[in-house]
C-alpha positions as CSV (number, residue, x, y, z in Angstrom):
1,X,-61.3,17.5,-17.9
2,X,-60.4,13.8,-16.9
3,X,-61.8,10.8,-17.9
4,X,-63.2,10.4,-14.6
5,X,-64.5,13.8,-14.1
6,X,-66.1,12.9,-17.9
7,X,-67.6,9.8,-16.7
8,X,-68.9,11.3,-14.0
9,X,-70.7,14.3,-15.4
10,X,-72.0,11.4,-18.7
11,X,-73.7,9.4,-14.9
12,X,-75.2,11.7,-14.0
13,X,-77.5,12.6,-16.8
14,X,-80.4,11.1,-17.0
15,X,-80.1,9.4,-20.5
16,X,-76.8,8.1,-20.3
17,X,-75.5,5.1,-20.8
18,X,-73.8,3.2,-17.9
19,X,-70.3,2.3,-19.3
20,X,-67.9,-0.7,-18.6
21,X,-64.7,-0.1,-17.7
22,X,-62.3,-3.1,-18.7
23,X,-58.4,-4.1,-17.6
24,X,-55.8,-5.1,-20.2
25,X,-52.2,-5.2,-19.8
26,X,-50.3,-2.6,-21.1
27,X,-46.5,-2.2,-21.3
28,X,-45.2,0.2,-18.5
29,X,-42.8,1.5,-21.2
30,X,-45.6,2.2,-23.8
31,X,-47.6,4.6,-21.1
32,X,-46.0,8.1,-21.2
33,X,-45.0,10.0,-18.2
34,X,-47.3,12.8,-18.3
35,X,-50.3,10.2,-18.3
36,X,-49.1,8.0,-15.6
37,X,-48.4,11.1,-13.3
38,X,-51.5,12.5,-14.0
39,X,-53.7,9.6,-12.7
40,X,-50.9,9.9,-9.8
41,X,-52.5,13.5,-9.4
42,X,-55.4,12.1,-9.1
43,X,-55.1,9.4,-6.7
44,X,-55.5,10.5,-3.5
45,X,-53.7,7.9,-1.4
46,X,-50.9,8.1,-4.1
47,X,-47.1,9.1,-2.7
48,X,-43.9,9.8,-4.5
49,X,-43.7,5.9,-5.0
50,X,-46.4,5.9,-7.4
51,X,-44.7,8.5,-9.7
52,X,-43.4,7.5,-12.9
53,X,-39.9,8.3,-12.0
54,X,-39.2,6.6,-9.2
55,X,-41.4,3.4,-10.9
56,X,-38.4,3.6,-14.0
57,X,-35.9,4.1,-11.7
58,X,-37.0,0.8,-10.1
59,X,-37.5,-1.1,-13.6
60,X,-33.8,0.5,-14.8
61,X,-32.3,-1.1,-11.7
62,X,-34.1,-4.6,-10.6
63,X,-36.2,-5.2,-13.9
64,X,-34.1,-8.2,-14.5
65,X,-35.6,-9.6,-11.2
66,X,-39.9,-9.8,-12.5
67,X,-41.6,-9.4,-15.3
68,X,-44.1,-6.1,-16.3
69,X,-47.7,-6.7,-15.5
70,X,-48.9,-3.2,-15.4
71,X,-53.0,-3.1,-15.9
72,X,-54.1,-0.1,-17.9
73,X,-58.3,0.3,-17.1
74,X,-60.0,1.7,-19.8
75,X,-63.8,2.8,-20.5
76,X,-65.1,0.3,-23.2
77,X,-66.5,3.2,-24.7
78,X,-63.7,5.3,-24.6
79,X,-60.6,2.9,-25.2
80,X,-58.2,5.8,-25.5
81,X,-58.5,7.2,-22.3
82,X,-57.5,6.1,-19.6
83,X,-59.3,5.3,-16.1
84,X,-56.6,3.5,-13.9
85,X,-53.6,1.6,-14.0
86,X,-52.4,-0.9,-11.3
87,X,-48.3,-1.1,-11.8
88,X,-48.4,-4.2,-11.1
89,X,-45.5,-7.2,-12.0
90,X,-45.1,-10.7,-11.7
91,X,-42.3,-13.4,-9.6
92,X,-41.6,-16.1,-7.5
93,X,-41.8,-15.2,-4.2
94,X,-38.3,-16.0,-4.1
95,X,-36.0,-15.8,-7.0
96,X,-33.5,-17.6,-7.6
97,X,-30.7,-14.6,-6.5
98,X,-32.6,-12.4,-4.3
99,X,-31.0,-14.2,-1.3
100,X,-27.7,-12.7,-3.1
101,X,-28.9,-9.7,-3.8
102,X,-31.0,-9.0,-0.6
103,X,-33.9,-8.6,-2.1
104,X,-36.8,-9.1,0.1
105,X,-40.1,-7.7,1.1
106,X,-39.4,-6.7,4.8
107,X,-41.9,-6.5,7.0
108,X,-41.9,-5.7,11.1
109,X,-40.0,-7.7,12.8
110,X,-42.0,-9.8,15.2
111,X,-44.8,-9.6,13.1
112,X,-46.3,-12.8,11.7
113,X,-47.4,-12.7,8.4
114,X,-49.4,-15.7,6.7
115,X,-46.2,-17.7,5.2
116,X,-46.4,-18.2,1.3
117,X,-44.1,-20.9,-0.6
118,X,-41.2,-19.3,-1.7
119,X,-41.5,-20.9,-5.1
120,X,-45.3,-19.4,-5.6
121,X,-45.6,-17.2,-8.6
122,X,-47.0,-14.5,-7.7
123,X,-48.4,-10.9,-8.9
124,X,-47.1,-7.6,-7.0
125,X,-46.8,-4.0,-7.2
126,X,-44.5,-2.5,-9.1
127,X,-41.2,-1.7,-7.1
128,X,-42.6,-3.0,-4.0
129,X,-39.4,-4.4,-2.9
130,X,-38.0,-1.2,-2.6
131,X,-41.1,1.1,-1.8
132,X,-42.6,1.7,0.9
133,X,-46.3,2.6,-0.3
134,X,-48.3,1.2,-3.2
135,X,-51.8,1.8,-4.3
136,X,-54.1,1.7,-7.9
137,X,-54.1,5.0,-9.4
138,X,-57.8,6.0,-10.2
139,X,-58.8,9.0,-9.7
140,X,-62.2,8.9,-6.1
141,X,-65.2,8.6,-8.4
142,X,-63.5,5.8,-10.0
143,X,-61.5,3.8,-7.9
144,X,-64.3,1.1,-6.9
145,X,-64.7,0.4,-11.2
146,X,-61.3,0.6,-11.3
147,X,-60.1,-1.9,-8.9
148,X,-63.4,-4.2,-9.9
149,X,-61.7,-4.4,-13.7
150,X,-58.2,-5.2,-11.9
151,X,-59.5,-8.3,-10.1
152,X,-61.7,-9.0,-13.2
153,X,-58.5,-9.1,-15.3
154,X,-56.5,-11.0,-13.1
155,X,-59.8,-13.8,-12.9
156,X,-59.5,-14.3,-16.6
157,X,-55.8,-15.1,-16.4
158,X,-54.7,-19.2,-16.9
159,X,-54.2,-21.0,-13.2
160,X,-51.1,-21.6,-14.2
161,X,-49.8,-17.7,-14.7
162,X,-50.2,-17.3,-11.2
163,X,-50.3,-18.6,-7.5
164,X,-51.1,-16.0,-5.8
165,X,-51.6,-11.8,-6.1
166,X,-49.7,-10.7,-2.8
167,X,-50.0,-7.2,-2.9
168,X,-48.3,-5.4,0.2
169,X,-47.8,-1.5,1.4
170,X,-51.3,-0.9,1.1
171,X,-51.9,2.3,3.5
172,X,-54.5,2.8,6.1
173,X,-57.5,4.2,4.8
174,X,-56.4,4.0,1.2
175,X,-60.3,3.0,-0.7
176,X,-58.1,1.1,-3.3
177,X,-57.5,-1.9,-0.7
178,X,-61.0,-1.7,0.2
179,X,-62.5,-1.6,-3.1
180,X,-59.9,-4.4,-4.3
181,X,-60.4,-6.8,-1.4
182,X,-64.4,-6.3,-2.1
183,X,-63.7,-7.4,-5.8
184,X,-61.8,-10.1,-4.4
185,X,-63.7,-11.6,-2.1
186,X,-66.7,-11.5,-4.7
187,X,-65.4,-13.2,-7.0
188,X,-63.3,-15.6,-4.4
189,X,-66.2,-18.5,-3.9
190,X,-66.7,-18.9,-7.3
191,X,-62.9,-19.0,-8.0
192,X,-61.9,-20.9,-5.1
193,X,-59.5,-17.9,-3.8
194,X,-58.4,-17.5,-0.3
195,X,-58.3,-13.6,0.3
196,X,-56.4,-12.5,4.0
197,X,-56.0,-8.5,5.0
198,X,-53.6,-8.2,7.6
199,X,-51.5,-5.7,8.8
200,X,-47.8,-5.5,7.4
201,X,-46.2,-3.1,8.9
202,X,-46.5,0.3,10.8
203,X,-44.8,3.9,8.8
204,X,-44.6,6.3,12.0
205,X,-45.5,10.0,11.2
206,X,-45.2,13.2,12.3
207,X,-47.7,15.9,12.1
208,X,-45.9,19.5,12.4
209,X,-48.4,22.3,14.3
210,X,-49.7,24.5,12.3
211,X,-48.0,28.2,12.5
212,X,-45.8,26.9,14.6
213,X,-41.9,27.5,14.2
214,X,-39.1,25.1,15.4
215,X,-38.5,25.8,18.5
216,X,-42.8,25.7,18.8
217,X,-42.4,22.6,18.1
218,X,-40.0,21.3,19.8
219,X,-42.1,22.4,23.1
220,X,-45.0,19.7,22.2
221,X,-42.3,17.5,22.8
222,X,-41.4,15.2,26.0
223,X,-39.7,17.7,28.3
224,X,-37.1,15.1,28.2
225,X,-36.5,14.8,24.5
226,X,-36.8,18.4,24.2
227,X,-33.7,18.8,26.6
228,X,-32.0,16.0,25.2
229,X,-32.3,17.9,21.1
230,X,-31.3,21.1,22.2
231,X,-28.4,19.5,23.4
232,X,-27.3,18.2,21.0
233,X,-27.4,20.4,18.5
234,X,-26.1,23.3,20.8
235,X,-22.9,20.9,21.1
236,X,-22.9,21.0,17.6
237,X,-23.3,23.9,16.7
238,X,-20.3,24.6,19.4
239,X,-17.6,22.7,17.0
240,X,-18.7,24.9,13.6
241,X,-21.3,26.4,11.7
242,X,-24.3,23.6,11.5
243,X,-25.5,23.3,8.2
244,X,-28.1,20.9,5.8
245,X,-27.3,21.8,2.5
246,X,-29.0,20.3,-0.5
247,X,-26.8,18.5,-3.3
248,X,-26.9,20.3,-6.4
249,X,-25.9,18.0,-8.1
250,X,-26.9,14.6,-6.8
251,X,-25.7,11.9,-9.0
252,X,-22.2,13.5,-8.9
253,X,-22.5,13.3,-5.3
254,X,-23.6,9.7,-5.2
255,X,-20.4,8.1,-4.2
256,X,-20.0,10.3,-1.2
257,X,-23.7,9.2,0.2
258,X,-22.9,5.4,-0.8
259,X,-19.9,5.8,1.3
260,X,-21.5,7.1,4.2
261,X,-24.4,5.5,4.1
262,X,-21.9,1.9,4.2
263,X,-19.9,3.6,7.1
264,X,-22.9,3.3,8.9
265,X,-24.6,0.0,8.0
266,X,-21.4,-1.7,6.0
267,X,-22.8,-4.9,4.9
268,X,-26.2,-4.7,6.5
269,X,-26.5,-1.6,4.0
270,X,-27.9,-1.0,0.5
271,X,-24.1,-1.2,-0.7
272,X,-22.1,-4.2,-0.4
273,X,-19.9,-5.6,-3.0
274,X,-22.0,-7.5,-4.4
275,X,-24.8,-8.1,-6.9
276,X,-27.4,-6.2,-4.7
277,X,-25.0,-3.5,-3.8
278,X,-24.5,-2.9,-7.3
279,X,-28.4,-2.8,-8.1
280,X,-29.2,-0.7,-5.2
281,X,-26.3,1.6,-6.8
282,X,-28.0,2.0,-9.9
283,X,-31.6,2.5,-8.4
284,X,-30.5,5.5,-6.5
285,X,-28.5,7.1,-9.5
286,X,-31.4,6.4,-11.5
287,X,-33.7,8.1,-9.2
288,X,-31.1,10.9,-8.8
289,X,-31.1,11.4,-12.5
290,X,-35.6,10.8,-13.0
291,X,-36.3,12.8,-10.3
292,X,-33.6,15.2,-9.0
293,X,-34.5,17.8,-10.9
294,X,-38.0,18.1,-10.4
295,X,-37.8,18.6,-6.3
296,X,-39.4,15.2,-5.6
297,X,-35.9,13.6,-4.2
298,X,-33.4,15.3,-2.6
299,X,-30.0,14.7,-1.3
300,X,-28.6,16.5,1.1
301,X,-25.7,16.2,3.5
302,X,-25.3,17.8,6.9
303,X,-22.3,19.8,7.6
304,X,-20.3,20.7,11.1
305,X,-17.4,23.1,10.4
306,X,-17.7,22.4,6.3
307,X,-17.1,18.6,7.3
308,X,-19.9,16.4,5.6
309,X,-20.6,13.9,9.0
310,X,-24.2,12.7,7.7
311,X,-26.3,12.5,4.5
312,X,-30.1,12.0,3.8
313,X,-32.1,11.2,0.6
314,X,-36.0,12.4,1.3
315,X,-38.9,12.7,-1.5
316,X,-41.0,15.8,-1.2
317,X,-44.7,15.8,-2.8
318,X,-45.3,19.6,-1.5
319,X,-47.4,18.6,1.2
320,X,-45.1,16.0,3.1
321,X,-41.6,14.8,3.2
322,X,-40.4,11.5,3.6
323,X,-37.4,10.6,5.3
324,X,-36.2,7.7,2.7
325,X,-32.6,6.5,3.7
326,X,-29.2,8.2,4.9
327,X,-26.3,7.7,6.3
328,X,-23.6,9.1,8.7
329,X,-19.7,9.6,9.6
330,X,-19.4,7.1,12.6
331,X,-16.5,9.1,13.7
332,X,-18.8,12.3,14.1
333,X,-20.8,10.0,16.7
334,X,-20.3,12.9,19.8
335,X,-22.0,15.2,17.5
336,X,-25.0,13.3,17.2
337,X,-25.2,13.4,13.5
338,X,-28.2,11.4,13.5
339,X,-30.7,13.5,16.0
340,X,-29.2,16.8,14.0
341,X,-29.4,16.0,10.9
342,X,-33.8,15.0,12.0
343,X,-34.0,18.5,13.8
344,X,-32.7,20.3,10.7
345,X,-35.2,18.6,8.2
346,X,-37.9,19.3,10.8
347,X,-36.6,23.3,10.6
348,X,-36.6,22.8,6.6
349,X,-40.2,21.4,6.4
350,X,-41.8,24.1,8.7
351,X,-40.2,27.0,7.0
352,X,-41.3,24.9,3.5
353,X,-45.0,24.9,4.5
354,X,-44.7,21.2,4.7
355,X,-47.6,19.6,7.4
356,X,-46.0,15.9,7.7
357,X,-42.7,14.0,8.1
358,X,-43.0,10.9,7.0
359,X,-40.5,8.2,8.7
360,X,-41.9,5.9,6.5
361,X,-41.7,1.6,7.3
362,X,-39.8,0.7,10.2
363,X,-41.2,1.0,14.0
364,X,-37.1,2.2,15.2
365,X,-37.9,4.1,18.9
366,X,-36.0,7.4,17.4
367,X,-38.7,7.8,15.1
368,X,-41.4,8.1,18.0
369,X,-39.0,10.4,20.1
370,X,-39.5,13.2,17.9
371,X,-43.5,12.9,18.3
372,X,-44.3,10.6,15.8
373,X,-47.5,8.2,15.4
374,X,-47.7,4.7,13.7
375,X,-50.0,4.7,10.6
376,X,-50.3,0.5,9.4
377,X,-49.8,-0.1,5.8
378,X,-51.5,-3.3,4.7
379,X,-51.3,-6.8,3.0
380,X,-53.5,-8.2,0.3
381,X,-52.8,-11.7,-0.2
382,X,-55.3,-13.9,-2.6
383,X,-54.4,-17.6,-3.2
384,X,-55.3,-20.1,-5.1
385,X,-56.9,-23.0,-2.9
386,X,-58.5,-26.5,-3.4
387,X,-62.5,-26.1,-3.7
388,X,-62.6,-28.1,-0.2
389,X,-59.9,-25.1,1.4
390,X,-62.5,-22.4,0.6
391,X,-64.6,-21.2,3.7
């Protein structure tokens, strides 16, 4: 039984209690795995981002860049269990290196977010540079408390530790960034906060039909797109034997998707030589060696003839997959590495029992061709404001 499911049953007798449940930072190395991913369990707006693993893989690589401010929510009552944890860590907007290291929070282009100083200090989610969904992890029944004890925490905290909480990736319909902008704006008056929800950016999605195989699927396309696929991987599959085969051994094969991934972007990509290159380099292998093993990231490169042209890194939570980052052999261009590489992931999740692809952030047209819808993920930005700013 979890804490919640504890709490819940001690509510709803008719002698109990009502308990408190209270924030306090907590050390992200000092909460073990099992616990965190449990509460990830829970959470049912949580995604692979959330897991412990890719959160250490983060903090191995860019930890340098912000400091840990991970909330751990307890019941007063109960201080040994835990309720909720916001992984949550604290910056400038802009450090001093990230315009080195490239590291930003994108967001659509052409869509205008409320600008922030770039020297604000400022409270985020864990790893939300580099992921592209965040959320509190509470398990239903408890995210309203939960996130209420967040804000609560964060209210009791000297002006001078923060500017502003800009939280960002917030998906649509998540009840955390309801429940959090509710404790926010409740206490905002009082602590002469400005809160704004907007939209951040758009993650396009694909829903697969249910019983359907492939080639099923590939008739609720656009008659044109449909043509266009088969095409293409009929011309492929003319040159050699087509084939997306999973690394086994990931971190050895590193240096081969680095290389193809840069072949692609060069020094718009994750690689460069420099600084950022070198930390996106280690996030990956760390990932690769946190998370390989368990199923929830895979590399895998796509094959024409035993030639490698194109390479993919996805994260797989058993009900979804999400299409994370890749890369492909420019030189394989008339094979359309790209579209065929898509259509064999596609083929992969359906025979998997997977019910969504997942593009993730980015609104790029090819994402859309294959059927795809746009699902918003959201920003929560609270700043600090003059008593005369507040409305």
């Amino acid at each position: 039984m979890t804490a919640g499911s504890a709490r819940a049953e001690s509510a709803a007798g008719a002698t109990a209690a009502p308990h408190r449940l209270v924030a306090a930072r907590r050390a992200f190395d000092s909460i073990p795995a099992e616990t965190w991913d449990a509460l990830v369990d829970a959470t049912l707006y949580a995604t692979p981002f959330s897991r412990h693993c890719v959160q250490r893989a983060w903090w191995d690589a860019y930890g340098a860049t912000a400091h840990d401010q991970t909330l751990v929510v307890v019941d007063e009552a109960a201080p040994d269990e835990i309720a909720g944890i916001a992984p949550l860590m604290h910056r400038h907007e802009l450090e001093p290196g990230d315009v080195a290291a490239r590291t930003t929070i994108r967001h659509q282009a052409g869509l205008a977010l409320r600008p922030v100083p770039a020297s604000a200090t400022a409270v985020f989610f864990g790893a939300s540079y580099h992921a592209d969904y965040a959320t509190v992890l509470a398990a239903p029944a408890d995210v309203a408390a939960v996130c209420e004890a967040v804000v609560e925490a964060l209210a009791a905290e000297e002006p001078s530790r923060w500017d502003m909480v800009d939280l960002r990736r917030l998906r649509s319909g998540d009840p955390a960034a309801d429940a959090l902008t509710a404790s926010f704006e409740w206490v905002a008056p009082k602590a002469c906060w400005s809160v704004t929800r907007e939209q951040e950016d758009v993650c396009p999605v694909l829903t697969l039909p249910a019983g359907a195989d492939f080639e099923a699927f590939l008739d609720t396309l656009d008659k044109k797109e449909r043509h266009e696929i088969r095409r293409k991987i009929r011309r492929a599959e003319a040159t050699g034997e087509v084939r997306l085969e999973r690394s086994p051994d990931p971190l050895r094969d590193l240096d081969s998707f680095v290389e193809l991934h840069q072949k692609r972007w060069g020094e718009e990509g994750l690689f460069p030589a420099t600084e950022g290159g070198a930390a996106s380099r280690r996030f990956f292998g760390r990932l690769f060696e946190e998370c390989a093993q368990s199923g929830l990231v895979d590399l895998s490169f796509l094959t024409v003839g035993g030639r490698r042209i194109a390479a993919g890194v996805t994260f797989d939570d058993g009900r979804a997959v999400y299409y994370y980052n890749a890369g492909v052999e420019p030189d394989a261009r008339e094979l359309s590495p790209g579209v065929v590489m898509v259509a064999l992931y596609i083929q992969r999740a359906i025979e998997q029992g997977r019910t969504r692809i997942d593009f993730m952030r980015g609104n790029e047209s090819y994402k859309y061709e294959w059927g795809a819808v746009g699902e918003p993920i959201g920003r929560l930005l609270v700043q600090r404001t003059a008593p005369a700013e507040v409305r």
